[in-house]
RONUFI-495780 format. One record per residue (C-alpha): z, y, x; residue number from 0; residue in three letters. Coordinates in steps of 0.5 Angstrom, whole numbers. Example, Ala and Ser with C-alpha at 12.3 -4.5 7.8 and 13.67 -1.06 7.14 Angstrom:
// RONUFI-495780
ZANU     c3     c2     c1    n  res
ZANU     16     -9     25    0  ALA
ZANU     14     -2     27    1  SER
// end
This chain:
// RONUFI-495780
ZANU     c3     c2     c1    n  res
ZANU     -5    133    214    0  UNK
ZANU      0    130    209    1  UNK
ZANU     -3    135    204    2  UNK
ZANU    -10    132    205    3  UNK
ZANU     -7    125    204    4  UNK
ZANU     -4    126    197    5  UNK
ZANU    -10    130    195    6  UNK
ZANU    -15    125    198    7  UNK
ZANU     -9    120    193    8  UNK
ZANU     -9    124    188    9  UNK
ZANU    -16    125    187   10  UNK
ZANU    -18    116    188   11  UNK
ZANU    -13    114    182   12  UNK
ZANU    -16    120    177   13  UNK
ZANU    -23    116    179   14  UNK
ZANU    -19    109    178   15  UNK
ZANU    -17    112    172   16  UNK
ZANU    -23    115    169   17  UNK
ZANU    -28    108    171   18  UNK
ZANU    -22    103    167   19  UNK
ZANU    -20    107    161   20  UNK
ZANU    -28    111    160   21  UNK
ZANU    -31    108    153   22  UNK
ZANU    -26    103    151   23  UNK
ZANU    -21    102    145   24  UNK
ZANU    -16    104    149   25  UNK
ZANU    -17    111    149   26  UNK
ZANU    -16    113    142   27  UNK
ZANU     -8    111    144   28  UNK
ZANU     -8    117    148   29  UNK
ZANU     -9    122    144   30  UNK
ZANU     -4    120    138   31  UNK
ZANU     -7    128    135   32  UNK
ZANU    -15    124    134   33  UNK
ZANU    -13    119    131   34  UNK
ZANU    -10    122    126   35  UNK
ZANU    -15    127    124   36  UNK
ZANU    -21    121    124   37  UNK
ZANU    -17    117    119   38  UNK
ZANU    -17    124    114   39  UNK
ZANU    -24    123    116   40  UNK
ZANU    -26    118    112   41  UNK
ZANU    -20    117    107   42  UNK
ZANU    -24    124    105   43  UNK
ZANU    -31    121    105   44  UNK
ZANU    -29    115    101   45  UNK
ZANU    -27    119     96   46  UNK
ZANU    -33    123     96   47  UNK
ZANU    -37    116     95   48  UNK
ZANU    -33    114     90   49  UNK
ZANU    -34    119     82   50  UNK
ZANU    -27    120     79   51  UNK
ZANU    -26    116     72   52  UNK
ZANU    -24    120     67   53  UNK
ZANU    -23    116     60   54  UNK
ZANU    -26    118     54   55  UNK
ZANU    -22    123     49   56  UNK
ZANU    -23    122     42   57  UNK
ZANU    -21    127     37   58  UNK
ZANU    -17    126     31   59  UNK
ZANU    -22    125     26   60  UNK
ZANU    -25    119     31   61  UNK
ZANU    -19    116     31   62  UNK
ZANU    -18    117     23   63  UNK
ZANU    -24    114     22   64  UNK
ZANU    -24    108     27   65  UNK
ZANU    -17    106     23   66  UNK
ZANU    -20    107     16   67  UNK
ZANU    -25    102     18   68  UNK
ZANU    -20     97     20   69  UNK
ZANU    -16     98     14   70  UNK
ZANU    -23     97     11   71  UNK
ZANU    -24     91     13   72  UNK
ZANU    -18     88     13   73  UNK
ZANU    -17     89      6   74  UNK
ZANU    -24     85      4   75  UNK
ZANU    -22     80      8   76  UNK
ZANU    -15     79      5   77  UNK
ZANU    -19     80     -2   78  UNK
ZANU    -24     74      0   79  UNK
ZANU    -18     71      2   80  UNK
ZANU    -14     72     -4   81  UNK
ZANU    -21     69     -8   82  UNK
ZANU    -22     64     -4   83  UNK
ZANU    -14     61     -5   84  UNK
ZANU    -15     63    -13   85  UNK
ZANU    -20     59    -14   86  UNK
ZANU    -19     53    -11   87  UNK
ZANU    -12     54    -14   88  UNK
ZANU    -16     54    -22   89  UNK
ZANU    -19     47    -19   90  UNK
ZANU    -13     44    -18   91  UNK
ZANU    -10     46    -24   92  UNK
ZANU    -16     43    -28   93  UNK
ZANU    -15     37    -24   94  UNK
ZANU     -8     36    -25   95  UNK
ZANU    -10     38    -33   96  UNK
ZANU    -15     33    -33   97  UNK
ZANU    -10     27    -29   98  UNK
ZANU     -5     28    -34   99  UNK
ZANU    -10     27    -40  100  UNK
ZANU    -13     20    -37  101  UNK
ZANU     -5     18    -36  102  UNK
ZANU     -4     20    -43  103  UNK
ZANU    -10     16    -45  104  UNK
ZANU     -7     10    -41  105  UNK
ZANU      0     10    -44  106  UNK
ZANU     -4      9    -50  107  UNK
ZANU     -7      4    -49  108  UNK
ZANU     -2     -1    -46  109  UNK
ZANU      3      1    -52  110  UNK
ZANU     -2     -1    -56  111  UNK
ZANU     -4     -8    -52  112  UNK
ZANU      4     -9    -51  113  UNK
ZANU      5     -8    -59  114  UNK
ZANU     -3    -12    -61  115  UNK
ZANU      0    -17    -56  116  UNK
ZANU      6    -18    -59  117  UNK
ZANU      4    -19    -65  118  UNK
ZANU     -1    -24    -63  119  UNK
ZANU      6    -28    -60  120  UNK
ZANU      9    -28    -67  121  UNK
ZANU      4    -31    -70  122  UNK
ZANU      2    -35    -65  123  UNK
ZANU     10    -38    -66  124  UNK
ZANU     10    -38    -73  125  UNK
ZANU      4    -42    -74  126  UNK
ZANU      4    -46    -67  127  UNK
ZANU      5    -53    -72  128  UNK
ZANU      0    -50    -77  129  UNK
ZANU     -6    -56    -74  130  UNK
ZANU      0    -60    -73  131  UNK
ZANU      3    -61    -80  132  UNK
ZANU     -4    -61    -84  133  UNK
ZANU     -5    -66    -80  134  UNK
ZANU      1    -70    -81  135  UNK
ZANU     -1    -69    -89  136  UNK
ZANU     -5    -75    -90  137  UNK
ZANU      2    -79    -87  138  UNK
ZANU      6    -76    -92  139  UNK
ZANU      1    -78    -97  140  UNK
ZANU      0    -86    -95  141  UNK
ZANU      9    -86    -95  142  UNK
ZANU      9    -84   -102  143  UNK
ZANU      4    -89   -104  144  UNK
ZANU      8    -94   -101  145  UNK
ZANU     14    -92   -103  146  UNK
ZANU     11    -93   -110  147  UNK
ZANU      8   -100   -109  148  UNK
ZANU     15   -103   -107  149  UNK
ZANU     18   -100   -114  150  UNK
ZANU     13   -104   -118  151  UNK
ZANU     10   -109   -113  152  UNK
ZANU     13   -117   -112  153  UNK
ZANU      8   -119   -106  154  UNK
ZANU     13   -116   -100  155  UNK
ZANU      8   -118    -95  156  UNK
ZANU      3   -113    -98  157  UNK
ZANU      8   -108    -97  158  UNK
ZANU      9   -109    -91  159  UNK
ZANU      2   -109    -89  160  UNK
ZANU      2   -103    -93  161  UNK
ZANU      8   -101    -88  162  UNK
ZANU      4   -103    -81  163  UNK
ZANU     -2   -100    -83  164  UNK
ZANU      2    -93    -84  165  UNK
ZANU      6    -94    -77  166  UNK
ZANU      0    -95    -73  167  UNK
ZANU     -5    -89    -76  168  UNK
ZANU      2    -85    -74  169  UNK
ZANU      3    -87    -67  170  UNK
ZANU     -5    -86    -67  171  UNK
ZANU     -4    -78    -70  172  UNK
ZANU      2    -78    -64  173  UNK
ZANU     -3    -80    -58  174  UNK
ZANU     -9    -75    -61  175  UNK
ZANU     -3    -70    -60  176  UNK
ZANU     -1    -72    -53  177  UNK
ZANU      5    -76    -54  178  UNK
ZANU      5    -83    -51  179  UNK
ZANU     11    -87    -50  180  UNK
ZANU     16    -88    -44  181  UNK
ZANU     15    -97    -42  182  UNK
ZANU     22    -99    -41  183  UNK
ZANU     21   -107    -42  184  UNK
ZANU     23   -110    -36  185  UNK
ZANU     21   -103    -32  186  UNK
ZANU     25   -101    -26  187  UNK
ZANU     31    -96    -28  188  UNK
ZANU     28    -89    -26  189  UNK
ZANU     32    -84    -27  190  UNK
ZANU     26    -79    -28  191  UNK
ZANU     24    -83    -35  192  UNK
ZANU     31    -87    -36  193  UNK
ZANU     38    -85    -38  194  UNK
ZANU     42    -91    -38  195  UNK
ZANU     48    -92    -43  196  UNK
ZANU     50    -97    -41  197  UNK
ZANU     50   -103    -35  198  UNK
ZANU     49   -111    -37  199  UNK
ZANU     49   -117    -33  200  UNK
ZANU     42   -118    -31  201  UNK
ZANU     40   -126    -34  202  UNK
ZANU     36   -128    -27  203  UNK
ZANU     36   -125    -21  204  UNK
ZANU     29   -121    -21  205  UNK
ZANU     32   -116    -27  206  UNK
ZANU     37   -113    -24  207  UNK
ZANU     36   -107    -23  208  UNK
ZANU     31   -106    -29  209  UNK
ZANU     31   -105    -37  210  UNK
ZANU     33   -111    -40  211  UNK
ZANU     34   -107    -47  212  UNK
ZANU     31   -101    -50  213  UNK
ZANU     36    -97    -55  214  UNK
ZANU     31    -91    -56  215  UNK
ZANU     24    -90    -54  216  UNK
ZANU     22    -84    -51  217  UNK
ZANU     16    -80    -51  218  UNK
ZANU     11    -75    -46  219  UNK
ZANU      8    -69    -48  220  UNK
ZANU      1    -69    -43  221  UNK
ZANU      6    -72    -38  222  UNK
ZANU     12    -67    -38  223  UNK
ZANU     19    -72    -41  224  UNK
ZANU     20    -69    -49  225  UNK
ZANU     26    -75    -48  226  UNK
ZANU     29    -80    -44  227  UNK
ZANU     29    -86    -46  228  UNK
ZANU     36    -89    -48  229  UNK
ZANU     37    -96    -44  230  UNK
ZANU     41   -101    -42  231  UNK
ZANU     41   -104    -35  232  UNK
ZANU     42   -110    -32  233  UNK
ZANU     47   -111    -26  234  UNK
// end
C-alpha cells in the first residue's frame, strides 16, 4: 500500500514537472551541454556568412613605382615652388632697383631747389633796397641843388622854400613806402608807440598822463613799430 502511494506521488510530480517547464526559456538551464553546443552553432555559421578579408599583397616593383611617382611629384612641385618664389623675387628686386632711382632723382631735385633758393635769398638781400634807393635818387639830387643855392643865393626865403619843398616830397616818398609817423602831441602816453625819457610837470590838469613833448619821432612800416617815439611825459 505504501509502495503505491509513492509510486502514485512520484508519478503526479514528474506530470507537474513536465506541464510547467515544457516549451519555456527555462529549459535550456537544464541541460548546460546544449547550451554550449548551440552557441558553437552559430559563432560557426556567422563565420560562414561572413568572407575573410584579406589585404591586398604588392610586389616590390609596385612598391618601387608608387614611391618613384610620389618622388616625382614632389619634385615638380618643389620646382614650380622654387620658380614661383624666383620670380616674384626678380620682381621685387626691380621694384627696389627702380624706388631707389626715383629717390635719387628726388634728392637731386631738392638739392638743386635748396641751392636755387638760396641763391635766390642772397639776391633778394643784396638788392632788397634796390627800388628803395633809385627812388631816393631824385631827393639826393634836389639836396645838391639846394646846397648850391645857398652858397650863391642872398634871398634866405627862397631857400627855405627850396628846403620845404625837398621835406615834403621826402616824407611823401617815406608814405609811398609804408612808413607813417607815430602822433605824439598831446596823445595819451602807450607804451606800445612811446618811450619816455622823462616826466614833467603837466601845465593843466587834462595833460597828465600825456606827451607834452616829442624829442624824436617815431615811425610804422605797414603798422609794425620801426621806433619808438622819444617822449617826454606830464605828471
Amino acid at each position: 500500500m505504501l509502495l503505491l502511494v509513492v509510486k502514485l506521488q512520484s508519478n503526479t510530480l514528474s506530470k507537474i514537472y513536465n506541464k510547467l517547464f515544457k516549451n519555456t526559456f527555462l529549459i535550456p538551464f537544464l541541460n548546460g551541454d546544449s547550451i554550449k553546443q548551440k552557441f558553437n552553432m552559430k559563432k560557426q555559421k556567422h563565420s560562414d556568412e561572413q568572407p575573410e578579408m584579406k589585404e591586398p599583397i604588392l610586389n616590390n616593383e609596385e612598391v618601387l613605382g608608387n614611391q618613384t611617382t610620389e618622388t616625382a611629384e614632389n619634385t615638380e612641385t618643389t620646382e614650380q615652388a622654387a620658380d614661383q618664389i624666383e620670380d616674384e623675387l626678380e620682381q621685387i628686386t626691380q621694384k627696389c632697383a627702380e624706388l631707389n632711382d626715383k629717390n635719387l632723382r628726388l634728392m637731386a631735385e631738392f638739392d638743386n631747389y635748396r641751392k636755387r633758393t638760396l641763391k635766390e635769398r642772397m639776391d633778394l638781400l643784396k638788392t632788397a633796397g634796390e627800388s628803395v634807393l633809385v627812388n631816393m635818387l631824385p631827393l639826393v639830387d634836389d639836396f645838391e641843388r639846394a646846397m648850391k643855392a645857398m652858397e650863391t643865393s642872398e634871398d634866405l626865403q627862397a631857400v627855405k622854400d627850396g628846403v620845404d619843398l625837398i621835406y615834403s616830397k621826402f616824407v611823401a616818398f617815406l608814405l609811398q613806402n609804408g612808413i607813417k609817423p607815430i602822433p605824439d602831441q598831446n596823445e595819451v602816453f602807450n607804451t606800445e608807440f612811446h618811450e619816455a625819457i622823462t616826466t614833467f610837470p603837466a601845465p593843466s590838469e587834462e595833460l597828465k598822463g600825456k606827451i607834452i613833448d616829442c624829442v624824436s619821432k617815431g615811425y610804422t612800416l605797414n603798422d609794425k613799430v620801426i621806433r619808438f617815439s622819444k617822449v617826454v611825459v606830464g605828471e
